[in-house]
N, C-alpha and C positions, 0 to 999 in steps of 0.2 A: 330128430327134431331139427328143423330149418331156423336161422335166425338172419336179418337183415341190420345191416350196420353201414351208415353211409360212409362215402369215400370223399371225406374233405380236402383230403390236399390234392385230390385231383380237379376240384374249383369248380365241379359239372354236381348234378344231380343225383350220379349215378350210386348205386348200393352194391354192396357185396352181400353174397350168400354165403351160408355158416352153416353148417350141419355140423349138430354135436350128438352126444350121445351120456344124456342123464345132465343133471344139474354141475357135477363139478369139471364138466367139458365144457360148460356157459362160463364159469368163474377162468378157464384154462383162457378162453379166447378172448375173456373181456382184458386178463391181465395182457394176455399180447397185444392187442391193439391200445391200450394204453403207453406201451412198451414203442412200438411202433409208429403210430399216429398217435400222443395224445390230446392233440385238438379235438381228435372226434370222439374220444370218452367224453360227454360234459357229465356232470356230477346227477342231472335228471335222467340223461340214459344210462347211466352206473345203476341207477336203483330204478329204473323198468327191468335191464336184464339179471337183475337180482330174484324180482320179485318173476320173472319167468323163471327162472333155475328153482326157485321154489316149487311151482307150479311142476315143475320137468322132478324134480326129488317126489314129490307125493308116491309115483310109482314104484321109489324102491326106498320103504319104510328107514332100512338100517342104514342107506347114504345120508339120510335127511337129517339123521341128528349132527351131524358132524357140522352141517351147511347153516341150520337155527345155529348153534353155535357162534358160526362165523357173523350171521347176521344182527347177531346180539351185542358183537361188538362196532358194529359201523355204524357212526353218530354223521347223520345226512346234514342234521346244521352246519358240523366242522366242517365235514366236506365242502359243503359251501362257502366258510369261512378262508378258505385255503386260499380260494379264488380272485378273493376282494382287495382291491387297492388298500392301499396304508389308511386310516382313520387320523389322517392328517388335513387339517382345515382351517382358513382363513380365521386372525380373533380379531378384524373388526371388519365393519360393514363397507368400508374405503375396502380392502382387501379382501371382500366376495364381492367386490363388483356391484353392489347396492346401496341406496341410500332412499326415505320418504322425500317424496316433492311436495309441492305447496299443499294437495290436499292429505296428506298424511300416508300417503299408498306408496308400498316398497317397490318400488322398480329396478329393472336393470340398470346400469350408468351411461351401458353401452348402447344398449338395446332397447331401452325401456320398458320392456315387457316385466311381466309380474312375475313372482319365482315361481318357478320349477321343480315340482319337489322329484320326479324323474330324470335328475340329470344323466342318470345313467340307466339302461332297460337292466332289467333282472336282476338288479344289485338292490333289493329292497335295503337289507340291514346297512349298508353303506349309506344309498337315501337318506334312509332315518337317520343315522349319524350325523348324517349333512344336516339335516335340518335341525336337529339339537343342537349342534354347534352355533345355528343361525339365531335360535332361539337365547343361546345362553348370554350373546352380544346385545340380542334384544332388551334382556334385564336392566342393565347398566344405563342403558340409551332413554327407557324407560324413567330409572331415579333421574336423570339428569333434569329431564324435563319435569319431573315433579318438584325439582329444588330450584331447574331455572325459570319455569315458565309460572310455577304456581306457588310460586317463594316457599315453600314446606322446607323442616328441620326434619334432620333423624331425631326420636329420642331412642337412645339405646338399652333394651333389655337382658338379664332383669336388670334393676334400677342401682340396686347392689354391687355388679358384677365385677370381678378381681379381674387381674390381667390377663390372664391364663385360662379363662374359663371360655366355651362357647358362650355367643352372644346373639342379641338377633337384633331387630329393631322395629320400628312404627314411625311414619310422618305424621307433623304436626303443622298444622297453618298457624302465623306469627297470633294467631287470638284464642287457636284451640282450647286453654284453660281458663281464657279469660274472659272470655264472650259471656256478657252476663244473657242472651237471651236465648241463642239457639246453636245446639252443634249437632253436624252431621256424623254418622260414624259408619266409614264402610267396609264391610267385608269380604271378602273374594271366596271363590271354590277353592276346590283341595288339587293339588297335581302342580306341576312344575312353574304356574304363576306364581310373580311372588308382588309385594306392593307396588299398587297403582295398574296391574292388570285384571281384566276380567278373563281375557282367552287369547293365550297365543295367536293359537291359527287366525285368529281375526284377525287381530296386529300385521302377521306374513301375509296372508292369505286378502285381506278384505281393506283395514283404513285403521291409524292410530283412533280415529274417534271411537267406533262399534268396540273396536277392543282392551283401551283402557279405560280411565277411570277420571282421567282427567275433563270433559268432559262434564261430570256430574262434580268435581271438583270447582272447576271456575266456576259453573252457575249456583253453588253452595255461595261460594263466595261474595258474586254480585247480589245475592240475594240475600246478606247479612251473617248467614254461618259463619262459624268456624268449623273446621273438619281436621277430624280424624281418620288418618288412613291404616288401615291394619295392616300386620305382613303373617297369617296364619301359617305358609308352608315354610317361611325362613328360618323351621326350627332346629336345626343341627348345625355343628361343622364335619365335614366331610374330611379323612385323613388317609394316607394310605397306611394300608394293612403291612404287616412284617413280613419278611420270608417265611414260606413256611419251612417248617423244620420236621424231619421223618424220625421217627421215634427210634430211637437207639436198643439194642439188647439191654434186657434188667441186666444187670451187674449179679446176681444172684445167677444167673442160669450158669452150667456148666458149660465153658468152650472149651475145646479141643484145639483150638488153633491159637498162635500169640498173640498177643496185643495187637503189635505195631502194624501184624497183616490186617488183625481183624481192623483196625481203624480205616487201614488202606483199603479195604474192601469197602467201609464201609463209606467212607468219603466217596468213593468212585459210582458208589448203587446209588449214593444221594443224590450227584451231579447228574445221573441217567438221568432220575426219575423225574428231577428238575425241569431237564431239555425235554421230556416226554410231556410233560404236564403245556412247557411254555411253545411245542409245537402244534399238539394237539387240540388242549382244554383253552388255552388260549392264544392262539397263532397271530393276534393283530396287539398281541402285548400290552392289552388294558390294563390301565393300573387298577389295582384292586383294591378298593379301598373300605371302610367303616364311619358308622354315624357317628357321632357324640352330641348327643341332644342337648338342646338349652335348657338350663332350669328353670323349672314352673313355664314351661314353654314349647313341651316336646310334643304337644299336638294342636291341631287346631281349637281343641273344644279348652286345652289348659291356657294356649294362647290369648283368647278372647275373654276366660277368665280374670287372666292376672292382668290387661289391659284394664278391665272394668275398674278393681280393686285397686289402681294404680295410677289412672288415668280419668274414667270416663267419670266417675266415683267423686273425682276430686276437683273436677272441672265446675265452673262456676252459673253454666249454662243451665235457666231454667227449662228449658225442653230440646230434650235428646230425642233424634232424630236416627235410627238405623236402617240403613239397608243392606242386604245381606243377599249374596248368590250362592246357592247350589249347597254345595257343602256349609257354607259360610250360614244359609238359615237352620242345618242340623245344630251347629255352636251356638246359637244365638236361643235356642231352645233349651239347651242346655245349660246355659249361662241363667236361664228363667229357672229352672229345675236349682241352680243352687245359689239366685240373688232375688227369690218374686219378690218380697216387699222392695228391694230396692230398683229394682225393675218399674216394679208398678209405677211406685213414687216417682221417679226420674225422665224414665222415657214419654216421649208423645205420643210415636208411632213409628210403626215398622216394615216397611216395605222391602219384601221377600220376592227374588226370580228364581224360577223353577227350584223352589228350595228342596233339599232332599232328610227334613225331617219327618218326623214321626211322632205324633203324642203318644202311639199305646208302645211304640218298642221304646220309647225313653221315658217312660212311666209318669207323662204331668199330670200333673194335678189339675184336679177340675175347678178350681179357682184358674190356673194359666190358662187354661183352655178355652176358659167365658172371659178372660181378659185380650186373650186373641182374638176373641173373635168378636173384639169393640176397638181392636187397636191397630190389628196386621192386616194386610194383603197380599197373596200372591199371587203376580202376573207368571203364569204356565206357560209352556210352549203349546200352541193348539193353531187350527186352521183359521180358527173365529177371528172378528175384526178387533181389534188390539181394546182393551177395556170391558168385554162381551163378557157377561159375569156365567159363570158354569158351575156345574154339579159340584156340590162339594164333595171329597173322597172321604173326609176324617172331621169330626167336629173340633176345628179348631179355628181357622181363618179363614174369609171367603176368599174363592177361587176369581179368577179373570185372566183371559187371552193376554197373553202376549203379543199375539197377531204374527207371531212366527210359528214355522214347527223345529228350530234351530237351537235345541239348548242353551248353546252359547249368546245365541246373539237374545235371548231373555232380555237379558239389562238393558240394552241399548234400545232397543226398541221400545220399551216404556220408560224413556229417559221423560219426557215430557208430563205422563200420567204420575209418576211418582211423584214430580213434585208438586202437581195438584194436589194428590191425594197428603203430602205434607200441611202444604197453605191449607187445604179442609181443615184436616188434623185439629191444628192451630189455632184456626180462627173457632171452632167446637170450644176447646179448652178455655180460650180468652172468653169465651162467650159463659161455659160455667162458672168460670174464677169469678164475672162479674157479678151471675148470677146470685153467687154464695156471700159477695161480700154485697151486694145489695138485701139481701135475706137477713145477713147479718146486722148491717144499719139499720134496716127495718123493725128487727126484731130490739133492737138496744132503744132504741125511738120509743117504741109502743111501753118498756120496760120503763122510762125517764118519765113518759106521761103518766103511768099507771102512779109512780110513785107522785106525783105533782098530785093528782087528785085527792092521794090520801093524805096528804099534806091540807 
């Protein structure tokens, strides 16, 4: 069997030829040119002439187990891990070299150009690294602007909470609980946004508007709301994990050997297995950490509960206003599943992007269901022109375009229809309250007469 292997420090083109004989001649030659050249091993041609030495064993049945063997223990992500610069990165946006300009779009400082998520070719996991780090600045830069631009408080969850305990929180506009007439309440998807965003990647990728929240915040505002900002993924604290510790001989078992060796042996197989684990398992030395969830807050659907019962519940605002993205319309579903009368009663209406509920896997009721579908809307991602009402899939809400096919960008692109579809809402409502108390008068009238006559 021939095999080709290029010759990189010769800076030309050229290739050597290899003739081996059987599979564990391939593993002989690959270890020496490692040994030798290891430039020209990269970690994708380590596992082509892997998976040829396999190929070269099939012929001789009893070589081939030894060689599965070997290949059972080669983890090709480490391999790759081996490779990658330190996961060391700038923590703030002065320090990657970017900042938003006037219209809200992340640019270079230097360059101006938009980020990069390939700064480097073939280093995907590194990439991504890079760009969570950029993500995690994004957070902070985010609150800031909700407390400086759109004067919002935290209120801190739960309402109870000791010192010591994980926490999370919700923005509030200075009227939120006091607004006797109208509050908005918004909800975001599930994954690494956390308050005041709808989608990362917009934010990096696209303009502060399409990607937060702020946006439907000020015009809530000019338009007389109060608003409530939810924070559904901000439910844990994040801690790191303990050393691990390798389990010791039972004290019961018979040893043959003294103490003081067996500890010394024993301390020394510890420390191996340590450096094995922190070479191997984890070569770029992440901390490894554990959740500790916030109480009555450790998901999105208990989140938006204890907000209701806490918050929304308590608020003085005759017509509540929700809208809700993505995951944020599964919670909001569920929140009906365990508050409808108080749902019913309170809210106006609901505007729903690309929500990802379900009536029959979350078992409503067919009262919620005919209430939806006099109260909700949701704008879908689809090809149609933004408001283009479509098939419905479930009896529950009617459907309409987005006028994107962009999950994310949902919200933003029915920024305008949503809040038509509020003002409707609204003016329906005002229009039945009159109705009723005109009905009312009417009726008390005819009542005052009747009794006059028989007088």
């Amino acid at each position: 069997m021939f095999f080709l292997f290029p010759n990189y420090q010769r800076g030309d083109s050229s290739w050597t030829v290899v003739r081996t004989h059987g599979c564990f001649s391939v593993i002989s030659v690959l270890r020496g040119l490692m040994i030798s050249t290891p430039c020209a091993v990269t970690p994708a041609l380590y596992f082509l002439c892997i998976i040829m030495a396999q190929v070269a064993g099939q012929e001789d049945p009893e070589k081939s187990t030894p060689l599965k063997d070997l290949l059972s223990r080669i983890d090709l992500d480490e391999l790759m891990k081996k490779d990658e610069p330190p996961f060391i990165f700038p923590k703030t946006l002065e320090e990657f070299e970017y900042a938003f300009n006037e219209y809200g779009q992340l640019r270079h400082t230097q360059t101006g150009e938009p980020f990069v998520f390939n700064e480097r070719e073939d280093l995907h996991r590194w990439n991504q690294k890079r760009y969570e780090a950029l993500g995690e600045i994004i957070t902070p830069y985010v609150y800031e602007l909700l407390e400086k631009t759109c004067n919002m408080t935290r209120a801190i969850l739960p309402v109870d909470a000791t010192d010591d305990e994980p926490t999370s929180f919700i923005y509030l506009s200075p009227d939120a609980l006091s607004n006797p007439s109208k509050l908005l309440v918004l909800i975001q998807g599930n994954g690494v946004v956390r308050a005041g965003q709808w989608a990362r990647r917009l934010i990096i990728n696209q303009d502060l508007k399409s990607g937060t929240q702020i946006p439907f915040i000020t015009r809530a505002m000019e338009e007389g709301y109060g608003v409530m900002v939810l924070n559904p993924n901000e439910n844990y604290r994040e801690v790191e994990k303990p050393a691990k510790s390798f389990p010791k001989p039972s004290p019961t078992e018979p040893l043959d050997e003294p103490a003081e060796k067996r500890e010394r042996r024993d301390e020394k197989e510890g420390k191996r297995r340590r450096e094995v684990y922190e070479k191997y398992r984890n070569p770029q030395k992440e901390t490894e950490t554990e959740r500790i969830p916030v109480r009555d807050n450790a998901s999105s659907e208990e989140h938006v509960l204890y907000v209701w019962d806490h918050f929304v519940s308590r608020a003085e605002a005759k017509n509540v206003f929700i809208m809700a993205h993505s995951y944020g319309g599964l919670s909001f579903v569920e929140l009906m599943n365990q508050r409808e009368a108080e749902v019913k009663n309170k809210v106006c209406s609901v505007a729903l992007t690309d929500s990802a509920h379900n009536i029959w896997l979350q078992e409503t009721t067919k009262s919620t269901q005919e209430w939806m579908l006099q109260h909700c809307r949701n704008w879908v991602s689809s090809p149609e022109p933004v408001d283009t009402p479509l098939e419905p899939m479930l009896p529950d809400c009617p459907r309409v375009s987005a006028g994107t096919e962009r999950h994310e960008l949902t919200s933003w692109n029915s920024f305008d229809s949503i809040f038509r579809f509020f003002a409707e809402a609204l003016e329906s409502r005002a229009g039945e309250e009159a109705e009723e108390t005109s009905s009312a008068v009417t009726t008390r009238s005819g009542s005052l007469k009747s009794k006059h006559q028989e007088l």
